[in-house]
C-alpha positions as CSV (number, residue, x, y, z in Angstrom):
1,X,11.3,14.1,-37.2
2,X,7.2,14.4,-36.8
3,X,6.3,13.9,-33.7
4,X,2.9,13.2,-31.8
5,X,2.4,13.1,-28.1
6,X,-0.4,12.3,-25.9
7,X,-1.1,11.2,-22.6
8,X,-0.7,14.4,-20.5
9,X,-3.6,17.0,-19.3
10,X,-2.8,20.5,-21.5
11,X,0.1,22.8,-22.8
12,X,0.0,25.2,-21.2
13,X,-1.0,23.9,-18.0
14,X,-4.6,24.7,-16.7
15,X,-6.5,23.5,-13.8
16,X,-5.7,19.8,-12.9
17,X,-2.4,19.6,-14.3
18,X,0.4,17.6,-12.8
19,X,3.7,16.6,-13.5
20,X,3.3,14.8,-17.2
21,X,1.9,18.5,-18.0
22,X,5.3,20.1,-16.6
23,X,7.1,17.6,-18.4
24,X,5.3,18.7,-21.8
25,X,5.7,21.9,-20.9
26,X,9.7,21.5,-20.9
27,X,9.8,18.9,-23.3
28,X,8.3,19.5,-26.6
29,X,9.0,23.5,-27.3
30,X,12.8,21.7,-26.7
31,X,11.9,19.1,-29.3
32,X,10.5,21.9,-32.0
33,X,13.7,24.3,-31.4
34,X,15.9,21.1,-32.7
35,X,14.6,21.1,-35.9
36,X,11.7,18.9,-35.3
37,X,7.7,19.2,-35.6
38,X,5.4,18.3,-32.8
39,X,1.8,18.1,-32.7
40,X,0.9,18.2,-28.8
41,X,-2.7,16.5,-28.0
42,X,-4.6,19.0,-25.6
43,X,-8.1,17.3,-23.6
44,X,-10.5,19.2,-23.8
45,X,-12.9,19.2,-20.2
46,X,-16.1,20.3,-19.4
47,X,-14.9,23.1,-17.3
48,X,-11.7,23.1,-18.4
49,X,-10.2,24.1,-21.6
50,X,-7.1,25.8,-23.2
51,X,-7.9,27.3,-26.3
52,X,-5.0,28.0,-28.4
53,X,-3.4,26.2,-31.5
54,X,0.4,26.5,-31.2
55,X,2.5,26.8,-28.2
56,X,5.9,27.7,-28.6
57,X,6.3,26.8,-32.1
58,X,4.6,23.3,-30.8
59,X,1.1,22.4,-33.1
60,X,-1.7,22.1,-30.1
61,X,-4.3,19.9,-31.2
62,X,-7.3,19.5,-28.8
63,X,-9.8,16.5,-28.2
64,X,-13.1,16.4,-25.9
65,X,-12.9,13.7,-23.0
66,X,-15.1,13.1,-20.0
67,X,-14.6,13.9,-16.4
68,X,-14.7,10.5,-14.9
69,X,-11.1,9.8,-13.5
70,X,-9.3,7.3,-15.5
71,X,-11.7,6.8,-18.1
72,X,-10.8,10.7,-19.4
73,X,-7.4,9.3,-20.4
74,X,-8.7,6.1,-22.3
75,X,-10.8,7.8,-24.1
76,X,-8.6,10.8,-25.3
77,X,-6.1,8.6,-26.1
78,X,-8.3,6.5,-28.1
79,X,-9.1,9.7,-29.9
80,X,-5.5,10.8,-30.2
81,X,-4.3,7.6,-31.9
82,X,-7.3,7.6,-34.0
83,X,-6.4,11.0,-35.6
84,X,-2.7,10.5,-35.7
85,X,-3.3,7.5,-37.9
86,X,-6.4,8.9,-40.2
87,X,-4.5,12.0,-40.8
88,X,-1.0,10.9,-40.3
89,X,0.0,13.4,-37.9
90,X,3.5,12.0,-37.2
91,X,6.1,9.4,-37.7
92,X,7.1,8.7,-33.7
93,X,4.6,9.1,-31.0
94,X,5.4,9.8,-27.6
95,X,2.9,8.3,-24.9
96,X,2.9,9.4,-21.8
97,X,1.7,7.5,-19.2
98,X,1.9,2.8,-19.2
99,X,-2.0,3.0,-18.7
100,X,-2.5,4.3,-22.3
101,X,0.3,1.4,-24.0
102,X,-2.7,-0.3,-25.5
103,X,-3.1,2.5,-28.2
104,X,0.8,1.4,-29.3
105,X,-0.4,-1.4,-30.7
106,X,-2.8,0.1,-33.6
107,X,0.1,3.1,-34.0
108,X,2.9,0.8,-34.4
109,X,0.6,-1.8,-37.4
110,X,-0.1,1.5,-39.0
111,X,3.9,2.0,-39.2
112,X,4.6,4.7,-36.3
113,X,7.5,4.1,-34.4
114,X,5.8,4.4,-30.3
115,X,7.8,5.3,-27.4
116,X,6.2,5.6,-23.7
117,X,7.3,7.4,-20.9
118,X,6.7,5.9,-18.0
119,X,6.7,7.8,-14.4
120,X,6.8,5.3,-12.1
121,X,5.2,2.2,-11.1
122,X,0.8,3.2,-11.1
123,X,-0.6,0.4,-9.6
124,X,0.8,1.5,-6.2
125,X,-0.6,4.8,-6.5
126,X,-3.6,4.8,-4.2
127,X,-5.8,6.9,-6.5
128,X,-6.7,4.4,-8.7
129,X,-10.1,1.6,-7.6
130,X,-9.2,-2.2,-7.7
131,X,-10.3,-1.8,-10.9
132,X,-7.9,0.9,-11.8
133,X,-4.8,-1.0,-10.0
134,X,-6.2,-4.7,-11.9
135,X,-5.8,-2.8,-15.2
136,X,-2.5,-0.8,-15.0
137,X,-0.6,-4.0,-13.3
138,X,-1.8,-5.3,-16.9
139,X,-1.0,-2.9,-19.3
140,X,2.6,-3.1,-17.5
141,X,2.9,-6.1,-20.4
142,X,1.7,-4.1,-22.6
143,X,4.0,-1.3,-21.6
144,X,7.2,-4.1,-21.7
145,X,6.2,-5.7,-25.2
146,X,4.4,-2.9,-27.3
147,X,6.6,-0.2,-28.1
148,X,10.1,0.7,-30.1
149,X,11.1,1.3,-26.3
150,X,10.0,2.6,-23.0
151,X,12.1,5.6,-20.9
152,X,12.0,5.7,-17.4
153,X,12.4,9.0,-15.1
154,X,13.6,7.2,-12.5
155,X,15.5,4.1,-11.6
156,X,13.5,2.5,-9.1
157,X,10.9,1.9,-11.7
158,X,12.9,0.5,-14.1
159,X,14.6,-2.1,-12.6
160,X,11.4,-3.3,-11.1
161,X,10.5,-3.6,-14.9
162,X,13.8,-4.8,-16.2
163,X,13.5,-7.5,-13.4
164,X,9.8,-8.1,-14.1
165,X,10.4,-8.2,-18.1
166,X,13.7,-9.6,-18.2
167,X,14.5,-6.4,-20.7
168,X,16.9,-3.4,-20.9
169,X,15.1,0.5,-21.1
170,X,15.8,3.6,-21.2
171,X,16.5,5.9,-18.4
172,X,16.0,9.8,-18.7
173,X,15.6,11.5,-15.6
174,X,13.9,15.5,-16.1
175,X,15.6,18.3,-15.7
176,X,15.3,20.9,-12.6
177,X,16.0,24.0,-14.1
178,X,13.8,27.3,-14.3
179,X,13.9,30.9,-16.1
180,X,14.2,33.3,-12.3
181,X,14.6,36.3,-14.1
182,X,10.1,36.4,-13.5
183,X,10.1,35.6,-10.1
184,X,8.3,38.7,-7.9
185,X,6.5,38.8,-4.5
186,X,3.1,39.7,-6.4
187,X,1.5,36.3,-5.2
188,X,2.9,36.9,-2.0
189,X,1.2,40.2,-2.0
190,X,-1.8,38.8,-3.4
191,X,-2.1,35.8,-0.8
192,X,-0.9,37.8,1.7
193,X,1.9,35.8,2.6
194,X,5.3,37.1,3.4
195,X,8.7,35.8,2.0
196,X,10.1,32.6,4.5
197,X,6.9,32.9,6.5
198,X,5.2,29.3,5.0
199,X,5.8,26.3,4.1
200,X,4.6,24.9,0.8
201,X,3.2,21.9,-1.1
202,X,2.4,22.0,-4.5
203,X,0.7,19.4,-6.6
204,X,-2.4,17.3,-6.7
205,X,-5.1,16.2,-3.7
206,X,-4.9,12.2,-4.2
207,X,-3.8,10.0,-1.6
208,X,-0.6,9.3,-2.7
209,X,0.7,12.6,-2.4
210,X,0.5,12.1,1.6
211,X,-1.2,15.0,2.5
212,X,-3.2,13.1,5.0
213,X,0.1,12.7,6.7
214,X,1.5,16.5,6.1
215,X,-1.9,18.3,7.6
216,X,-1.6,16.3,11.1
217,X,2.5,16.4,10.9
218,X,2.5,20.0,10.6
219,X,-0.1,20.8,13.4
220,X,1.6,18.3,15.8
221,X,4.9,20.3,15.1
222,X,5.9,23.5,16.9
223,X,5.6,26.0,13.8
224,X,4.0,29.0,13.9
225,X,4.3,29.9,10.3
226,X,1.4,28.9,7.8
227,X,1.2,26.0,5.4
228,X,-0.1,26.4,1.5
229,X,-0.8,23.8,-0.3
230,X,-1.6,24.7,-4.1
231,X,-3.3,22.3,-6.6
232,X,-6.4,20.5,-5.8
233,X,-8.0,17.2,-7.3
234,X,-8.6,17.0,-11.3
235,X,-12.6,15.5,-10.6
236,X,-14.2,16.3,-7.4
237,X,-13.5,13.4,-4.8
238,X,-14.0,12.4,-1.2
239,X,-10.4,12.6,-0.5
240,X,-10.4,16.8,-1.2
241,X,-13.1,17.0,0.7
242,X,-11.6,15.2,3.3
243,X,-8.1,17.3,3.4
244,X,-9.8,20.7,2.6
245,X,-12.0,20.3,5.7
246,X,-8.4,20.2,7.9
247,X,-8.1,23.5,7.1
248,X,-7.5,26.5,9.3
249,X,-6.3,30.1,9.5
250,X,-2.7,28.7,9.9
251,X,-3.7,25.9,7.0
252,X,-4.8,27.4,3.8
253,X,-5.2,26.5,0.4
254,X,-5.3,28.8,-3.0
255,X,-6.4,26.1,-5.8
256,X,-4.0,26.0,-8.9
257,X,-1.4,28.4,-9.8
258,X,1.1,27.8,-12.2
259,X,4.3,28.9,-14.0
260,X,5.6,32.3,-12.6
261,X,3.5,32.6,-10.0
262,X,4.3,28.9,-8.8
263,X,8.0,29.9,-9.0
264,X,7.7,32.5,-6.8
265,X,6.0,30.6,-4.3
266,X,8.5,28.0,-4.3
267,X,12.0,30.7,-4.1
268,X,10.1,32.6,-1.3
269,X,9.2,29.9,0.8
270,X,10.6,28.9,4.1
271,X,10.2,25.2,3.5
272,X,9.0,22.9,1.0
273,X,7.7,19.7,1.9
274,X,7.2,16.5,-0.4
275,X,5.2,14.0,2.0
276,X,4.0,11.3,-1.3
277,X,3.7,7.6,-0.9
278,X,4.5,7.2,-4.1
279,X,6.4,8.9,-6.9
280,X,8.1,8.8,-9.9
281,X,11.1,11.7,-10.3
282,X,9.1,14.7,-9.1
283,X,9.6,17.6,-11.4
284,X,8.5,19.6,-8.6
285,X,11.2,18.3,-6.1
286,X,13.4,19.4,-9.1
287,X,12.6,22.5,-9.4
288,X,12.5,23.3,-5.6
289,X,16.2,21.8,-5.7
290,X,17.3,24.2,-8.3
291,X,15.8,27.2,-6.6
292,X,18.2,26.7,-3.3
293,X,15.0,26.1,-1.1
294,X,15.3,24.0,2.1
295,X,13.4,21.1,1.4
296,X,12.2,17.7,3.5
297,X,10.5,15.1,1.9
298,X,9.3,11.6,2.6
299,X,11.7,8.8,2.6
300,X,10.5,7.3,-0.7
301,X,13.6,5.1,-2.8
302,X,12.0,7.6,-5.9
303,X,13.0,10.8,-3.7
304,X,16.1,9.6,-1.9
305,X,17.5,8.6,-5.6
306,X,16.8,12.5,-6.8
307,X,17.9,14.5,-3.4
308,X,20.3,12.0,-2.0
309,X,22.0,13.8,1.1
310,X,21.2,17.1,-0.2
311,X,17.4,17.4,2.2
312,X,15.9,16.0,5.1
313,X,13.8,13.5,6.0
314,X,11.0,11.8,7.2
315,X,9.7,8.2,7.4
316,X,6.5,7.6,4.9
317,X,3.5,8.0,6.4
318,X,4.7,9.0,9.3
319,X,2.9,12.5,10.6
320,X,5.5,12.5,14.5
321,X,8.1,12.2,12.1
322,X,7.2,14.6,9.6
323,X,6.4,16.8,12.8
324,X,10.0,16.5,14.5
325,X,11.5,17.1,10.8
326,X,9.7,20.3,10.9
327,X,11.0,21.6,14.3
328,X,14.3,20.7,13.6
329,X,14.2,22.6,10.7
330,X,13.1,25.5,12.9
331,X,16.1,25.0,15.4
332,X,18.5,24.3,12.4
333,X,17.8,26.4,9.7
334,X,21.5,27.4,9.4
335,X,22.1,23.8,7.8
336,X,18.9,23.5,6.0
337,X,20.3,26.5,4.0
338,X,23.4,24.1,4.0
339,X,21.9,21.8,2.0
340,X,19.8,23.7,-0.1
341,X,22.5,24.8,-1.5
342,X,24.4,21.7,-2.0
343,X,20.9,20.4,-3.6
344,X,21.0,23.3,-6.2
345,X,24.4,22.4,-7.1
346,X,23.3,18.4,-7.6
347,X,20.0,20.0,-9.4
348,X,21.8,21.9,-12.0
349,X,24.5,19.5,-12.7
350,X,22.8,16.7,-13.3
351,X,19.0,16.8,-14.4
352,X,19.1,19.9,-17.0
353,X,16.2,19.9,-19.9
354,X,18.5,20.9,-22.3
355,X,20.0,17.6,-22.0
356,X,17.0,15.6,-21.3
357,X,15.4,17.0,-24.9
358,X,18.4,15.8,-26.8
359,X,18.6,12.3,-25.3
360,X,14.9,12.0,-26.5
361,X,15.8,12.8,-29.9
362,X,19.1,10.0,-30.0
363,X,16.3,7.3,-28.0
364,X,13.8,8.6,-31.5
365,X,16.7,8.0,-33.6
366,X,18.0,4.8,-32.1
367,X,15.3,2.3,-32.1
């Protein structure tokens, strides 16, 4: 098969990526090693740029966008589509993302066969203006009636859509595992942080991630270790601002790290902590499961349907209770260790990339 894909940040990851980049990341090398060609669509910011052109046998081709939230996605995608239909880049193309489904409508008149992946449902993702919010609840139609087929990460989401649509998708959860045999205490070293001594966030600064909720939580509870939060916001907003002003010597925040380095992070930390309003299936709470790390996260239907009994909990948007979650994991650690180890077992035996590539490929071949 040729195969196009659009609609996440850059492969490899750089500054501002998120969970559609992991998903790249794992996904597409997959892709090429079953015989197939991909051609990967890189943006290309002002500050931010990846400058190669092949990844892992995947064909990296890279288009200029603007900064402006949301509109950086429109118009690379505009782009993308553009290109794959003047020079007939591929056959299938893979969108990530329901915001950009309008661009399946020129691909699939020009004869490409359009899949999107959608992550969850956007218009309850705080992030976004009214504006934002008016738009993606519209290009949900879009995202029901324009392509060969849509494939959902998580089940939540696609019922809503199935019910909505009255219409059958596709359901293909990510996988959780990760290469260890990299993992060191150099970051550790470099942060100077000491293994089990933190807990850890890892993603981006938007409201929806909750950490509004996980600053005051944690400094209402009784811990005396630090908390890092890696990541940051793509553009500049008020919201950073706001959450890296609640920082203190116990409260402290890197920027971006990926890959390795993020890893190692995650398998030496005492604690993870997943506090989102909103989410699709978190590659991150994934790959925390598959590392055996005590984990407690928000009590979301999108992270309850990944972790099931394998973490604890606390009620969304609720800082007392994400504070009593943390000293009980303090007084109990003995069956947070429990569980992180039942998690692992539920992580590897059911959401393994391996898997996930080749159900892509029948989904490509089906419809």
């Amino acid at each position: 098969m040729r195969i196009a894909a659009f609609g996440f940040r850059t492969l490899p990851p750089a500054k501002g990526a998120a969970g559609a980049d992991k998903f790249a990341l794992e996904l597409f090398p997959r892709l090429v090693k079953l015989g197939h060609s991909v051609v990967a669509y890189n943006r290309q910011y002002k500050d931010v740029f990846v400058d190669v052109t092949e990844f892992k046998g995947v064909t990296i081709k890279t288009l200029k966008t603007v900064s402006k939230s949301g509109f950086d996605t429109l118009l690379h995608s505009c782009k993308a589509t553009f290109d794959i239909i003047v020079n007939n880049t591929a056959d299938i193309v893979h969108i990530q993302n329901g915001g950009n489904s309008i661009w399946a409508l020129p691909l699939r008149l020009f004869g490409k066969k359009v899949f999107i992946s959608q992550d969850g449902v956007d218009w309850k993702r705080d992030k976004w203006p009214w504006y934002g919010k008016l738009y993606l609840k519209l290009s949900a139609y879009l995202t029901a009636t324009l392509p060969n087929q849509v494939i959902f990460d998580n089940v939540i989401a696609k019922r809503l859509f199935e019910d909505r649509f009255k219409k059958q998708f596709t359901f293909i959860p990510f996988g959780s595992e990760v290469d260890t045999t990299s993992i060191s205490d150099n970051v550790l070293r470099r942060l100077s942080l000491t293994k089990g001594g933190y807990y850890l966030f890892i993603g981006r600064f938007i409201p929806d991630k909750g950490l509004h909720y996980l600053i005051p939580g944690f400094k209402q509870s009784n811990s005396n270790k630090k908390l890092v939060l890696i990541g940051g916001s793509p553009n500049s907003s008020e919201y950073e601002k706001e959450i890296l002003a609640m920082g203190n010597e116990q409260i402290i925040f890197p920027g971006y790290i990926y890959g390795d380095e993020a890893n190692s992070l995650i398998a030496n930390a005492y604690c993870y902590i997943q506090p989102s309003d909103v989410e699709g299936l978190s590659p991150i709470v994934l790959t925390v499961m598959g590392l055996n790390v005590p984990m407690i996260v928000s009590d979301i239907p999108e992270n309850l349907y990944v972790v099931e009994d394998t973490v604890t909990t606390f009620k969304k948007a609720d800082a007392v209770s994400l504070a009593e979650q943390i000293d009980f994991c303090e007084a109990n650690y003995d069956e947070m260790e429990k569980l992180a180890r039942k998690a692992q077992q539920r992580a590897l035996s059911v959401f393994n990339w391996d898997r996930v590539a080749e159900e892509h490929v029948q989904v490509f071949s089906k419809y």
